[in-house]
N, C-alpha and C positions, 0 to 999 in steps of 0.2 A: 504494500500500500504506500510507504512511502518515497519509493520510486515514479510512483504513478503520482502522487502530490507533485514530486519534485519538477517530475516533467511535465507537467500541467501549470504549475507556476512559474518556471524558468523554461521558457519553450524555445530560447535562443540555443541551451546546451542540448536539445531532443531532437532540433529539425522539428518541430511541429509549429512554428512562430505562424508559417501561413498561410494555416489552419484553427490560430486560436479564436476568432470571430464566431458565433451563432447566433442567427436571428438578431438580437438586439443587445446581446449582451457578450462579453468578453470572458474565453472559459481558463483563461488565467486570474481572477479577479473576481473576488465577492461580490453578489447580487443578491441584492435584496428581494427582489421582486420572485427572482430563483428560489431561491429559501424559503419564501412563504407558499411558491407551488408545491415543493418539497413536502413541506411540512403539510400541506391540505391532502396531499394524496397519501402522503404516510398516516395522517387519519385515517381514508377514505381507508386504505387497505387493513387496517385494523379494526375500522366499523363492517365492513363485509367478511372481516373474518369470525366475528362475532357469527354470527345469523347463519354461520356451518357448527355451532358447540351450541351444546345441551345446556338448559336455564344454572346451572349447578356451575358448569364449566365460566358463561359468562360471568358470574360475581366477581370472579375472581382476576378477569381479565383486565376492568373498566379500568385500574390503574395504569396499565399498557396502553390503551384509548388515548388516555392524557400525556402520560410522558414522553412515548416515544415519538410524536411530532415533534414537540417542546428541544429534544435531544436535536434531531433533524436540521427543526429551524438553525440551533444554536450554532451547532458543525458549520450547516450550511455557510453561516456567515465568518466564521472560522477560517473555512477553506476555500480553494477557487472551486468556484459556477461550473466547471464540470462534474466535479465531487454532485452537487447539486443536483445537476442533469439527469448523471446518472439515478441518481435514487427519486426523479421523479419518473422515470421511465420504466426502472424495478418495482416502483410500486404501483404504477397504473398498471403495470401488464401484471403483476401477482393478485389485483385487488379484481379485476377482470375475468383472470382463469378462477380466481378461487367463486367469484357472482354465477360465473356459467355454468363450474362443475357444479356447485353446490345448488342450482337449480333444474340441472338437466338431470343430474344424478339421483335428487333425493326425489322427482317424480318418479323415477325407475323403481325408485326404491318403495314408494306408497302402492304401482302399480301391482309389484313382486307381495311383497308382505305386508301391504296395510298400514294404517294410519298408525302413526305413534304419539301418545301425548308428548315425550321428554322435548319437543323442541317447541 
C-alpha cells in the first residue's frame, strides 16, 4: 500500500505524472468532494449489507453503519483522490453485487423453502 500512496502522490518518480488528472479533480491530491462520495457509498455498502443479516445479526452491526464512513471520509482527506477513487468504486460495485445477490437469491430461496420470519 505504501508504494501505491507513494506513486500516486509523487507521480514524477512513477511515470504516471500524465495520467494524474480525473474528471475534475487531481489523483495526486486530497479532495474533498472525493471523500465525501467515499464516505456516502461506504454507507450505502454497509446499509445494503444490513438487509442480507438476520434482525439479531443487524444490532450488532449499526456501529459499523456509523464509523466506517467516518474512517473513509477521514483517510480520504489524508491521502491522495485516488486512494478515494478507488474505495468509491469498491464500494459501489460491492454494495450493488451484494443489493442483486441478496434479492435474486433470497426469492430462490422463498420459492425452494418458504417464507422465513428471521429477516
Amino acid at each position: 500500500l505504501n508504494l501505491t500512496i507513494e506513486a500516486i502522490k509523487y507521480p514524477y518518480y512513477s511515470n504516471t505524472y500524465d495520467y494524474s488528472h480525473f474528471l475534475w479533480f487531481d489523483l495526486t491530491q486530497s479532495d474533498f468532494i472525493v471523500a465525501l462520495i467515499a464516505g456516502f457509498t461506504s454507507f450505502l455498502q454497509a446499509l445494503v449489507s444490513l438487509l442480507a443479516m438476520s434482525r439479531k445479526e443487524r444490532q450488532s452491526k449499526y456501529f459499523t453503519l456509523i464509523i466506517s464512513p467516518a474512517i473513509i471520509i477521514w483517510w480520504s482527506l489524508s491521502l491522495p483522490s485516488g486512494i478515494g477513487l478507488y474505495w468509491t468504486i469498491n464500494s459501489t460495485f460491492i454494495a450493488l453485487q451484494i443489493f442483486f445477490a441478496y434479492y435474486y437469491y433470497s426469492k430462490l430461496a422463498i420459492k425452494k423453502f418458504g417464507n422465513s420470519n428471521d429477516y
